[in-house]
C-alpha atoms as a printed R data frame, in Angstrom:
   type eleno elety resid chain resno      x       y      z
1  ATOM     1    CA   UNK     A     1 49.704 164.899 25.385
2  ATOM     2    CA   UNK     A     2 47.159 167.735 23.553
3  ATOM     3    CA   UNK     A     3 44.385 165.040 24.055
4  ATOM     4    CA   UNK     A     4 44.931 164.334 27.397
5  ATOM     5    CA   UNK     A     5 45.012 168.389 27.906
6  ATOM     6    CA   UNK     A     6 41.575 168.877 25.980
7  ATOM     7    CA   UNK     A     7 40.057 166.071 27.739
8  ATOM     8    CA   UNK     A     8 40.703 168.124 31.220
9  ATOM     9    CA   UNK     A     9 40.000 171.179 29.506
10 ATOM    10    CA   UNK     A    10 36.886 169.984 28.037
11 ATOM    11    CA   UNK     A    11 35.887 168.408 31.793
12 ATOM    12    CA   UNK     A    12 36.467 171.648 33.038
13 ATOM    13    CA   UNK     A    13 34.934 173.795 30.606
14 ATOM    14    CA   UNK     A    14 31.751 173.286 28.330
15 ATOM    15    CA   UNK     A    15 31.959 175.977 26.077
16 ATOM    16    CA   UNK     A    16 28.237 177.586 25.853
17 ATOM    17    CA   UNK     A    17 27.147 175.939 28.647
18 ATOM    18    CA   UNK     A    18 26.547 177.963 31.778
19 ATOM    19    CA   UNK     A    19 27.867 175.961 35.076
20 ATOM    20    CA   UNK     A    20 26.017 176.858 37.899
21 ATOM    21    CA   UNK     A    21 27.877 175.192 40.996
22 ATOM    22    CA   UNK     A    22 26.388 172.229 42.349
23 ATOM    23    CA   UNK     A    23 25.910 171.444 46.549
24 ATOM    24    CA   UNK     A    24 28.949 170.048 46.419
25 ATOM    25    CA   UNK     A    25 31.128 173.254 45.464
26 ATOM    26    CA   UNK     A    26 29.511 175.230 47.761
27 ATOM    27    CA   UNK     A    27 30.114 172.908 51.090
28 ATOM    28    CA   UNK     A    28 34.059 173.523 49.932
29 ATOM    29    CA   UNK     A    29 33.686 177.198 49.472
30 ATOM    30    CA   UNK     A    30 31.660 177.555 52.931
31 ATOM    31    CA   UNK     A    31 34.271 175.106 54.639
32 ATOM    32    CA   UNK     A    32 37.283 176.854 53.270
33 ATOM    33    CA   UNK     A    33 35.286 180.159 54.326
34 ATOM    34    CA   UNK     A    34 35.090 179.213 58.057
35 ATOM    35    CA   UNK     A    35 38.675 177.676 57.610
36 ATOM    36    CA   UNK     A    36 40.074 181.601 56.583
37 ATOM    37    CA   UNK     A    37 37.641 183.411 58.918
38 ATOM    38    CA   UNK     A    38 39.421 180.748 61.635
39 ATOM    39    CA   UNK     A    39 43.157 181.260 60.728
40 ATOM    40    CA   UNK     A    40 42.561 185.062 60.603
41 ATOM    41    CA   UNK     A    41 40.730 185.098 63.882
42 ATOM    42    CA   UNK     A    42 43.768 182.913 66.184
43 ATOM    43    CA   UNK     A    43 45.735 185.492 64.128
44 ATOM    44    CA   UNK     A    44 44.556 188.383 65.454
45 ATOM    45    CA   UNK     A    45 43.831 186.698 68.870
46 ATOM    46    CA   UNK     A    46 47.782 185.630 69.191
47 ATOM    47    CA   UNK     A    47 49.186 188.890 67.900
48 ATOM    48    CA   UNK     A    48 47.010 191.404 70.310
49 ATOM    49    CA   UNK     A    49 46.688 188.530 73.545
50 ATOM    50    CA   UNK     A    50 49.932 186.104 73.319
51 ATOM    51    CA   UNK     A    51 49.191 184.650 76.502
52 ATOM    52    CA   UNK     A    52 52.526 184.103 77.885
53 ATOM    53    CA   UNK     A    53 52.367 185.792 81.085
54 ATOM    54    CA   UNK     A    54 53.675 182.607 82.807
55 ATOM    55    CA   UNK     A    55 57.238 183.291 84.579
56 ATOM    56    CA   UNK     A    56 58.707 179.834 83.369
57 ATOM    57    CA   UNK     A    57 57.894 180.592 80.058
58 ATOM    58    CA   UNK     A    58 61.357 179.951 77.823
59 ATOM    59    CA   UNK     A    59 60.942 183.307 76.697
60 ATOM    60    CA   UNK     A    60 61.675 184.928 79.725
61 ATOM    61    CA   UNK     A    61 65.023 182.565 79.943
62 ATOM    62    CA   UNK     A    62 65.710 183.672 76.900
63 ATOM    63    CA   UNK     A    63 65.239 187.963 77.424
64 ATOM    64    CA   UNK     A    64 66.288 187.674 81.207
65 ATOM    65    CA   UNK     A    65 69.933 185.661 80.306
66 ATOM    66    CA   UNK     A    66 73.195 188.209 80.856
67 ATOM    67    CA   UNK     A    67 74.685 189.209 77.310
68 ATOM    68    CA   UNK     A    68 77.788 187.270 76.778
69 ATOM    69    CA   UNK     A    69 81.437 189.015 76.976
């Protein structure tokens, strides 16, 4: 099991060599980038603007129902 664990380590990790990322590291750092910046942004948007103004919404069932006995 330690070889299989130094061979992943060893993939990983060349000791004295400096690892500069490649083209390929970047596109998933700038797509998990705009991914965040996306999440946080319908975030925001849906906590400050829920847009449920509609009358039929369930919600409004839901808050307008008489409080049972």
């Amino acid at each position: 099991m330690s070889s299989l664990r130094d061979l992943i380590a060893s993939a990983w990790c060349e000791p004295g060599a400096a690892q500069t990322p490649g083209p390929l590291q970047w596109l998933l750092v700038a797509l998990a980038g705009t991914v965040l910046a996306y999440a946080i942004w319908q975030a925001l948007r849906h906590t400050t603007w829920p847009g449920e103004s509609d009358e039929a919404h369930i919600k409004r069932r839901i808050l307008d129902e008489e409080p049972r006995p």
